[in-house]
C-alpha positions in Angstrom: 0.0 0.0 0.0 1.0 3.7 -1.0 2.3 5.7 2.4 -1.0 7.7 2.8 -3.5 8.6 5.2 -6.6 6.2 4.8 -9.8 7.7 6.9 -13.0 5.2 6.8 -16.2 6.9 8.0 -18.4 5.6 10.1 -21.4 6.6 7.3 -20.2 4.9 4.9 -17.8 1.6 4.5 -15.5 3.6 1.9 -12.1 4.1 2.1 -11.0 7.6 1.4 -7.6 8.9 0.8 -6.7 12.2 2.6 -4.4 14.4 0.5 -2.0 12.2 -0.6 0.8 13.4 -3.1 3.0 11.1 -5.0 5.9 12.7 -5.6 6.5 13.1 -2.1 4.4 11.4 -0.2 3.1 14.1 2.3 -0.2 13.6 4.0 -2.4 15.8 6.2 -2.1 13.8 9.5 1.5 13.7 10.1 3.9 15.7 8.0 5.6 18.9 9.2 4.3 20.7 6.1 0.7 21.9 6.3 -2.6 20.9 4.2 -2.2 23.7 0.8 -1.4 23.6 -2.7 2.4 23.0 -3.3 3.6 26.4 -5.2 7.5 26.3 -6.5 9.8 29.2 -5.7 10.0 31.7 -8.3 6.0 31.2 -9.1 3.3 33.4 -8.8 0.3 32.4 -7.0 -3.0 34.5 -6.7 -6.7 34.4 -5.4 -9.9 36.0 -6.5 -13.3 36.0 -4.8 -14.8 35.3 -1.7 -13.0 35.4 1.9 -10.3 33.4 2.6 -9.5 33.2 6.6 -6.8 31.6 5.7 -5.8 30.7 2.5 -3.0 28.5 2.7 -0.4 28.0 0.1 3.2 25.4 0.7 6.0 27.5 -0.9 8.7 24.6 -2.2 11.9 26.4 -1.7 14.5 23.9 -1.8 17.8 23.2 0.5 19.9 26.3 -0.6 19.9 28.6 1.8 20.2 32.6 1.8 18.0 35.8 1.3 13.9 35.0 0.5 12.1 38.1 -1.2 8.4 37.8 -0.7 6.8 40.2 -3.4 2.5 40.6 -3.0 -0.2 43.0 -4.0 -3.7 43.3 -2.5 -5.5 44.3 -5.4 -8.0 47.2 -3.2 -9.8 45.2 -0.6 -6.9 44.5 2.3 -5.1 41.6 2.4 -2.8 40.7 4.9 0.5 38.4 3.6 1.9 36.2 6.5 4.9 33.9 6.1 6.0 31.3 8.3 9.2 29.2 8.1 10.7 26.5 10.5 7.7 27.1 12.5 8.1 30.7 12.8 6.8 33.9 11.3 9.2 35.6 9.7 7.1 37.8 7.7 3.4 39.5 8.3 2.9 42.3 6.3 -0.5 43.6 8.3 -3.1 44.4 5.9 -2.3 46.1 3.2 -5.0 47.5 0.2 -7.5 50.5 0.1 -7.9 52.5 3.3 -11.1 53.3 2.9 -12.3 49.8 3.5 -11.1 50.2 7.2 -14.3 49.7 8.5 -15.5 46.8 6.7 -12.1 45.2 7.8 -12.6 46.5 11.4 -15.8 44.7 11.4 -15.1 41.6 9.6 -12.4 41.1 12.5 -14.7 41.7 15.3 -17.2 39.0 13.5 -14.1 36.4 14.5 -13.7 37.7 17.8 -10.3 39.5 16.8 -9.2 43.3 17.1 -9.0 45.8 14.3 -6.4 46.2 12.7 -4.9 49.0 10.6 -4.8 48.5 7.1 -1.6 50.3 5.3 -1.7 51.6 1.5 -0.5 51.1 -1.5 -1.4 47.4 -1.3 2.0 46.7 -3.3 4.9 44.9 -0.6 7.9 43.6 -0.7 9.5 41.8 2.2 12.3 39.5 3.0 13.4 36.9 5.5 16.9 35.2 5.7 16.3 31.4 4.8 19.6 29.6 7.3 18.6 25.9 7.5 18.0 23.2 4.9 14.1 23.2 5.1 12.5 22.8 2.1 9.3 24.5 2.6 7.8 27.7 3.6 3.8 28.3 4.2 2.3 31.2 3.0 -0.9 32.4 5.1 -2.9 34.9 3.3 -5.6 36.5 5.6 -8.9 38.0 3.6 -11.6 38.6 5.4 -14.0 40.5 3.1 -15.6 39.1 0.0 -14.5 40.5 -3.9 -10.7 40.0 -2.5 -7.8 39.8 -4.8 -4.2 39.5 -4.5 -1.2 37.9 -6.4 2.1 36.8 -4.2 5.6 35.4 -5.4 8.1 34.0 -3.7 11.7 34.0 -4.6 13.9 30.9 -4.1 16.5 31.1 -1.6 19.8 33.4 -3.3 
């Protein structure tokens, strides 16, 4: 049998495989690298449409090490780019878009029992974080919490 999380419900007596990958075998139960689409280094991702609290994305970066340049937009409504690596943030960009959705961001937040937060313009960012061990992967937490969103986000391989 493939390594793989198998689930079986209690509803029904089908097997179900839980986000298995081939190519490297990761799984949702017990792999350090969290439940998200797999994006290479160097590749632009992007979302469009309803909230996303969060959107998850696994950044493959490889086993070089050195400097990471995180480059996002929030395309009006505010976005907010977190990036986490070994277990640790390295990079949260707060929310970044139109200002004058501060409100509507101030709100959505309260909805989900968190407290505002100030949303910083042009929605344009560029951040970095010094990659020092041989981990492969980074995850990429985008935080969205009003409908209509849009954003794009790349990030570099290690250099």
């Amino acid at each position: 049998m493939s390594p793989a999380v198998l689930i079986h419900s209690i509803q029904s007596p089908t097997l179900a495989l839980l986000n298995y990958d081939t190519t490297s075998a990761r799984n949702a139960c017990c792999g350090a690298v969290p439940v998200g689409p797999v994006v290479p280094c160097n590749t632009g991702t992007s979302f469009s449409g309803q909230e996303a609290f969060p959107d998850v994305q696994v950044i493959e970066l490889g086993a070089a090490t050195g400097v990471v340049t995180v480059t996002c937009e929030a395309y009006g409504v505010p976005d907010k780019f977190v990036v986490e690596f070994d277990g640790v943030e390295v990079i949260n960009t707060g929310y970044r878009g139109s200002v004058v959705r501060q409100g509507q961001l101030n709100t959505a937040l309260a909805a989900r029992g968190l407290p505002p937060e100030t949303i910083t313009s042009p929605g344009f960012v560029v951040a970095t974080f010094n990659k020092t061990t041989s981990t492969t992967t980074a995850t990429l937490k985008v935080f969205a919490p009003l409908s209509g969103t849009s954003w794009s986000c790349t990030v570099s391989c290690p250099v």
